[in-house]
N, CA, C and O atoms as CSV, one atom per row, in Angstrom:
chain,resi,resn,atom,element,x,y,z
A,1,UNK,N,N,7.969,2.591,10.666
A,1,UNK,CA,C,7.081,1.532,10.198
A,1,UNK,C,C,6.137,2.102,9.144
A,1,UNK,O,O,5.525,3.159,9.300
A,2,UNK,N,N,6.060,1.310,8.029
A,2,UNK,CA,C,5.500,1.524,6.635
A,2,UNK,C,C,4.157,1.513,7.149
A,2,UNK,O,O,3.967,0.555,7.899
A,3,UNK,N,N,2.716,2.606,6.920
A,3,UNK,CA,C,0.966,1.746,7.019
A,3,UNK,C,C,1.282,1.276,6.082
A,3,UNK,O,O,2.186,1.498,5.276
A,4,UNK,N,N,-0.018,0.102,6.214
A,4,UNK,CA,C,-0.151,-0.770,4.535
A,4,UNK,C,C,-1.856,-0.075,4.734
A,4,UNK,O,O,-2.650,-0.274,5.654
A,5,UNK,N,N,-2.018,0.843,3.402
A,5,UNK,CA,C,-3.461,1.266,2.951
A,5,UNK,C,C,-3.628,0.182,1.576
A,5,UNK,O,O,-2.785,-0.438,0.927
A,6,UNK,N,N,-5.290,0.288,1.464
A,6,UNK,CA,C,-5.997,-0.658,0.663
A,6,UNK,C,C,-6.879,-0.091,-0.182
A,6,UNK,O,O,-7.775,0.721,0.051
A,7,UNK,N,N,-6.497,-0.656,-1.301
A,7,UNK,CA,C,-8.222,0.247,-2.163
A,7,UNK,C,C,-9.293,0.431,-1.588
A,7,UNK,O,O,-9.558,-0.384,-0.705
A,8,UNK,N,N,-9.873,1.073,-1.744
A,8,UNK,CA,C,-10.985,1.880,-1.209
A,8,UNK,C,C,-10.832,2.201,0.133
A,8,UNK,O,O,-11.853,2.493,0.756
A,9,UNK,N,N,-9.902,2.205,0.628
A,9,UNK,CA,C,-9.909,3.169,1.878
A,9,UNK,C,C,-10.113,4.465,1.942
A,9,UNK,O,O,-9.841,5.271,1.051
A,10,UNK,N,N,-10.701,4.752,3.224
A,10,UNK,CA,C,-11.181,6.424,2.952
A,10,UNK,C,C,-9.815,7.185,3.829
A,10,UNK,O,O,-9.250,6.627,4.769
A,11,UNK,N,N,-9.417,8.644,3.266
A,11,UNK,CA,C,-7.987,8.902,4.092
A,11,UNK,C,C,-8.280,10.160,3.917
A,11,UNK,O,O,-9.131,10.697,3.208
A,12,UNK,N,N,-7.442,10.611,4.680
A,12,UNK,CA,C,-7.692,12.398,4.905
A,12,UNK,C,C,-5.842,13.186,5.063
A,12,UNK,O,O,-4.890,13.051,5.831
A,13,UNK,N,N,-6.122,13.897,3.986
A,13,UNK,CA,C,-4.382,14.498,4.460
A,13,UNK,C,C,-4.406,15.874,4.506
A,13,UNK,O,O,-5.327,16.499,3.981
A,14,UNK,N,N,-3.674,16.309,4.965
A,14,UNK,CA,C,-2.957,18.125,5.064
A,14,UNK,C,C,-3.198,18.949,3.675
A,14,UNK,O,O,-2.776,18.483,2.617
A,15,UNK,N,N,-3.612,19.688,3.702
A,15,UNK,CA,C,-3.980,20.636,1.951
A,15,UNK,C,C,-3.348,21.842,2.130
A,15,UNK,O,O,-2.729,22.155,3.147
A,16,UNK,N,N,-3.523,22.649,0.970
A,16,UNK,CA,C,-3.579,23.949,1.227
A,16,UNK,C,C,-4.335,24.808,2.080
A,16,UNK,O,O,-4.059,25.744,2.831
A,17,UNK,N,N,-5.798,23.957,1.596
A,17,UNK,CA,C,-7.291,24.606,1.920
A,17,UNK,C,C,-7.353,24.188,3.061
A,17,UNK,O,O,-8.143,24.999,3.545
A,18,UNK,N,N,-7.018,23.304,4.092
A,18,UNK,CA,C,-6.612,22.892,5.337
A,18,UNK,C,C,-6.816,21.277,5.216
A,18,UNK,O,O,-5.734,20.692,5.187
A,19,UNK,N,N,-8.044,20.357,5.133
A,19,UNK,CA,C,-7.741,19.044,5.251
A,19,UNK,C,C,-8.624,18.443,3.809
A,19,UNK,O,O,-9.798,18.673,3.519
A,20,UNK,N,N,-7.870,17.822,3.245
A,20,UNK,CA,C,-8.360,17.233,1.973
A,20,UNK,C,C,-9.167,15.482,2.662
A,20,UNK,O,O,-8.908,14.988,3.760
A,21,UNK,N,N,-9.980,14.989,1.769
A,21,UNK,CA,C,-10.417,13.756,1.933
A,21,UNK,C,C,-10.809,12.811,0.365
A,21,UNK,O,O,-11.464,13.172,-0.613
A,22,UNK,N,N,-10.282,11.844,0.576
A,22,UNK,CA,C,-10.497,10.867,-0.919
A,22,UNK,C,C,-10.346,9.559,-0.669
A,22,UNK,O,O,-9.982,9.094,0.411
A,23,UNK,N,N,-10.631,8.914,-1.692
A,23,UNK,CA,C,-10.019,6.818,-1.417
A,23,UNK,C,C,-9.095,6.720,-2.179
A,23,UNK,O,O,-8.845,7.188,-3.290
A,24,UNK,N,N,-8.496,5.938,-1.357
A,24,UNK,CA,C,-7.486,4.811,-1.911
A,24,UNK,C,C,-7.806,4.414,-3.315
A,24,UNK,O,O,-9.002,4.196,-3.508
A,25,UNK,N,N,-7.057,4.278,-4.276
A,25,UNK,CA,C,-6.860,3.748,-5.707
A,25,UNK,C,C,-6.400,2.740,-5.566
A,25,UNK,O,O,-7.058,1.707,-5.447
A,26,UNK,N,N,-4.703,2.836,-5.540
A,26,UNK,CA,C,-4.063,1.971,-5.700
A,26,UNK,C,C,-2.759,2.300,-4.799
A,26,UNK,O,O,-2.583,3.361,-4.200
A,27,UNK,N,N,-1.693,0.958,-4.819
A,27,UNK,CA,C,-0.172,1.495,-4.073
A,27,UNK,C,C,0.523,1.621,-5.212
A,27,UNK,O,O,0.470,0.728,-6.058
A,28,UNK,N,N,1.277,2.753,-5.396
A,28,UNK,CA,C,1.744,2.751,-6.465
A,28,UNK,C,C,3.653,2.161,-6.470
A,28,UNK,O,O,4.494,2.538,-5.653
A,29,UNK,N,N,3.823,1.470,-7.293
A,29,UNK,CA,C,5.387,1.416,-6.850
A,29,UNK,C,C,6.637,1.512,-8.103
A,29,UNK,O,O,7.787,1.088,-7.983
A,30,UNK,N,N,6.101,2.129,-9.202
A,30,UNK,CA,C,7.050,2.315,-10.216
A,30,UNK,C,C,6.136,3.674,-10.433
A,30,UNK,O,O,4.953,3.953,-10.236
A,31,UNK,N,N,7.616,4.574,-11.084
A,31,UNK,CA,C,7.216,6.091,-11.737
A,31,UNK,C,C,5.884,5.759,-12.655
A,31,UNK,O,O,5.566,4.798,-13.355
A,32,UNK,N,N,5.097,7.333,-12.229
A,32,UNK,CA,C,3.885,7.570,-13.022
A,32,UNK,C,C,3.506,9.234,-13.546
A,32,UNK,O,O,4.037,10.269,-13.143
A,33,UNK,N,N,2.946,9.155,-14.070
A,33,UNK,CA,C,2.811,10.817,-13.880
A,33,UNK,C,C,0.800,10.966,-13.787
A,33,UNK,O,O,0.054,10.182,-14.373
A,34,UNK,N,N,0.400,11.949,-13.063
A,34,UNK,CA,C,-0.632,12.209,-13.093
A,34,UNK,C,C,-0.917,13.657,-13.364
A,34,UNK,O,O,-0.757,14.544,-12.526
A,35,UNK,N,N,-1.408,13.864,-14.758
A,35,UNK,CA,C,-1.588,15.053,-15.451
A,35,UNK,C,C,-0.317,15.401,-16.068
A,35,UNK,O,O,0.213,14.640,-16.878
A,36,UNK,N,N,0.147,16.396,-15.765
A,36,UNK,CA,C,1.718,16.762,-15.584
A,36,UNK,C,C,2.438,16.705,-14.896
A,36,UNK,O,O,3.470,17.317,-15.174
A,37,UNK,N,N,2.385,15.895,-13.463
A,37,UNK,CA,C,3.142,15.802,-12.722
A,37,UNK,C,C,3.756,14.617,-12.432
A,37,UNK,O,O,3.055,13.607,-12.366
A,38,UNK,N,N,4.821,14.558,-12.265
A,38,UNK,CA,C,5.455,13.347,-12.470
A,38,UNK,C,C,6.077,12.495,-11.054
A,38,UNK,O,O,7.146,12.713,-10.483
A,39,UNK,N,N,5.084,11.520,-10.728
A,39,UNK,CA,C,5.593,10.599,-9.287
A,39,UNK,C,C,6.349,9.705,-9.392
A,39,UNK,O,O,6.375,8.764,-10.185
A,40,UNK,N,N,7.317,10.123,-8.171
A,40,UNK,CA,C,8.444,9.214,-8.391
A,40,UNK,C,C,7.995,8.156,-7.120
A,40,UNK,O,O,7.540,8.451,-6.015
A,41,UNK,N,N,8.322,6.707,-7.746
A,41,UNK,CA,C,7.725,5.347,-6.823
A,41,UNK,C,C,8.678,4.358,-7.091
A,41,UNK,O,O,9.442,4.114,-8.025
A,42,UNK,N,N,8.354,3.738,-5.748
A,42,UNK,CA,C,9.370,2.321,-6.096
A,42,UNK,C,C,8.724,1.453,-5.265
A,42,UNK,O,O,7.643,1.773,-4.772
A,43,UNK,N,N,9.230,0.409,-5.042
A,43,UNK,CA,C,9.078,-1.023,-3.838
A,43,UNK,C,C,9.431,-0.623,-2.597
A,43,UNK,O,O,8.878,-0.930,-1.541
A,44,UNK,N,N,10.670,0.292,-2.812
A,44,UNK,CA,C,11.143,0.699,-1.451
A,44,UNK,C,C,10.516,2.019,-0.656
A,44,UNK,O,O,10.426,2.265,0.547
A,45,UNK,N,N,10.040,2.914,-2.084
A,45,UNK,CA,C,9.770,4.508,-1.665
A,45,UNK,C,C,8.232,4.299,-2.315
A,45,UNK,O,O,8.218,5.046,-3.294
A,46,UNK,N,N,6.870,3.590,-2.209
A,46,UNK,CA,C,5.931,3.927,-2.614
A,46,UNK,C,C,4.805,4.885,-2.636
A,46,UNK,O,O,4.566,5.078,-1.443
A,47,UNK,N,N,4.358,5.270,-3.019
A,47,UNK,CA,C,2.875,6.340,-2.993
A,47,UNK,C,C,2.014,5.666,-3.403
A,47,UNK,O,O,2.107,4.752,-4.222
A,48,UNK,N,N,0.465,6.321,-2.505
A,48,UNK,CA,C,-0.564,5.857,-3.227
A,48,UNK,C,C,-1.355,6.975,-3.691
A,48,UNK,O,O,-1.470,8.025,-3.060
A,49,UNK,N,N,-1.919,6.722,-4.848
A,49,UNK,CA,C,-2.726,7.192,-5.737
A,49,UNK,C,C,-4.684,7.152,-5.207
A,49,UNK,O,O,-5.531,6.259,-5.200
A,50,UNK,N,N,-4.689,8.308,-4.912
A,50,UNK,CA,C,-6.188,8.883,-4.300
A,50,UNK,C,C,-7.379,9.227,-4.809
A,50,UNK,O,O,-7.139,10.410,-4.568
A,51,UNK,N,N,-8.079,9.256,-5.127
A,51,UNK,CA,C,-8.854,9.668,-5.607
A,51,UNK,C,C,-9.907,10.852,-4.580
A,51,UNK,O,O,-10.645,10.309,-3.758
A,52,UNK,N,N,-9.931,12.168,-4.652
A,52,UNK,CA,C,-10.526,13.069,-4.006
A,52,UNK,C,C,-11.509,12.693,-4.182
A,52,UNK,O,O,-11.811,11.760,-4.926
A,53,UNK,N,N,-12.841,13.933,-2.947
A,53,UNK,CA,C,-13.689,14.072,-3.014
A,53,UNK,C,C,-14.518,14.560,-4.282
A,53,UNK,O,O,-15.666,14.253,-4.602
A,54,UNK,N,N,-13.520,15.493,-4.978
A,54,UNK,CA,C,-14.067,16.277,-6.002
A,54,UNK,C,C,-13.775,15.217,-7.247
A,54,UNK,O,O,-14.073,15.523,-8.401
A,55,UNK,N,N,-13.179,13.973,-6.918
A,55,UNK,CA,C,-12.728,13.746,-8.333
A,55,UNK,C,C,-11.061,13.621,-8.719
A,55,UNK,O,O,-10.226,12.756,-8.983
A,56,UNK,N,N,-11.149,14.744,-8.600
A,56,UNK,CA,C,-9.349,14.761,-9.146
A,56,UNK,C,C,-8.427,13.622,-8.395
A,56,UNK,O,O,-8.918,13.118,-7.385
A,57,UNK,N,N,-6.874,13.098,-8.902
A,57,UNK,CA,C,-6.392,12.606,-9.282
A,57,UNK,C,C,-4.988,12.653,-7.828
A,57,UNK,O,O,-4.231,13.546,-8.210
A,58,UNK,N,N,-4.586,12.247,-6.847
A,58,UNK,CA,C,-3.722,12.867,-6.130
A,58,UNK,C,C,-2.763,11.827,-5.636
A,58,UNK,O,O,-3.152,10.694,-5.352
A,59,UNK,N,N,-1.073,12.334,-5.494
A,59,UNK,CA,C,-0.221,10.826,-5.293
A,59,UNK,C,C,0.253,11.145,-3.906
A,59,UNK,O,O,0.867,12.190,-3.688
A,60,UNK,N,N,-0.053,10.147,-2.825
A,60,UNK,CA,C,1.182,10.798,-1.816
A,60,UNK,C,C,1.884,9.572,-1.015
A,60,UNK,O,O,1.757,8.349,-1.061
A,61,UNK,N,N,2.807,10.608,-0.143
A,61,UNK,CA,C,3.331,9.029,0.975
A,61,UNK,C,C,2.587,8.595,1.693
A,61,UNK,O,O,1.653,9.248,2.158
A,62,UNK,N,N,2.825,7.375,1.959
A,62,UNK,CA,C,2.414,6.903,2.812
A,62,UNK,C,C,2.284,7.766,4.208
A,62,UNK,O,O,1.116,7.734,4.595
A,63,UNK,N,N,2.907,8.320,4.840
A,63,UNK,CA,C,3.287,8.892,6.116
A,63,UNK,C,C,2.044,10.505,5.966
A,63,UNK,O,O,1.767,11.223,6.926
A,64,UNK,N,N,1.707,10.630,5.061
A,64,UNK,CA,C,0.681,11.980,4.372
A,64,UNK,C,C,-0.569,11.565,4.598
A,64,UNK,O,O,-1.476,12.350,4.875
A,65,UNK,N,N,-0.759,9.976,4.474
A,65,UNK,CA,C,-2.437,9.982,4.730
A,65,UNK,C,C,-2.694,9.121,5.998
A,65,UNK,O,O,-2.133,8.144,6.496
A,66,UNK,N,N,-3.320,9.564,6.182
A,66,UNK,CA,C,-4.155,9.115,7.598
A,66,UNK,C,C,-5.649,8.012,7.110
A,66,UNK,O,O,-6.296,8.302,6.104
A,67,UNK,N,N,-5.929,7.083,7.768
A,67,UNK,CA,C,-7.230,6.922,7.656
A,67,UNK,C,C,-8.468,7.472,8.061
A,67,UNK,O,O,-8.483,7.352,9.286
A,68,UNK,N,N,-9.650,8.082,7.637
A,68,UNK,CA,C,-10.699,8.912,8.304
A,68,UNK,C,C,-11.903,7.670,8.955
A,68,UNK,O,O,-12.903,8.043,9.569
């Protein structure tokens, strides 16, 4: 089962540094790239687009963020 997240939701996922935290942007559902990196999205396979604590720019699955 798909979550359905919402702009401005606050979410927390898995990092390097151990747990990252940011809001909700948007759901993304067609290819994008953020910076140089290039997200692959669809209707069927979507990501959403985060916005960190610090600012920066971050895409993930659905199944990656949690709500905080």
């Amino acid at each position: 089962m798909t979550k359905e997240l919402h702009k401005g939701d606050e979410v927390k996922w898995k990092s390097h540094g151990g747990e990252a935290h940011g809001t909700v942007e948007k759901k993304q559902t067609s290819d994008t790239k953020i910076k140089s990196h290039q997200v692959k999205a669809s209707k069927d396979d979507p990501q959403y687009i985060v916005k960190t604590d610090s600012g920066a720019k971050a895409a993930h699955k659905p199944d990656a963020l949690k709500k905080a």
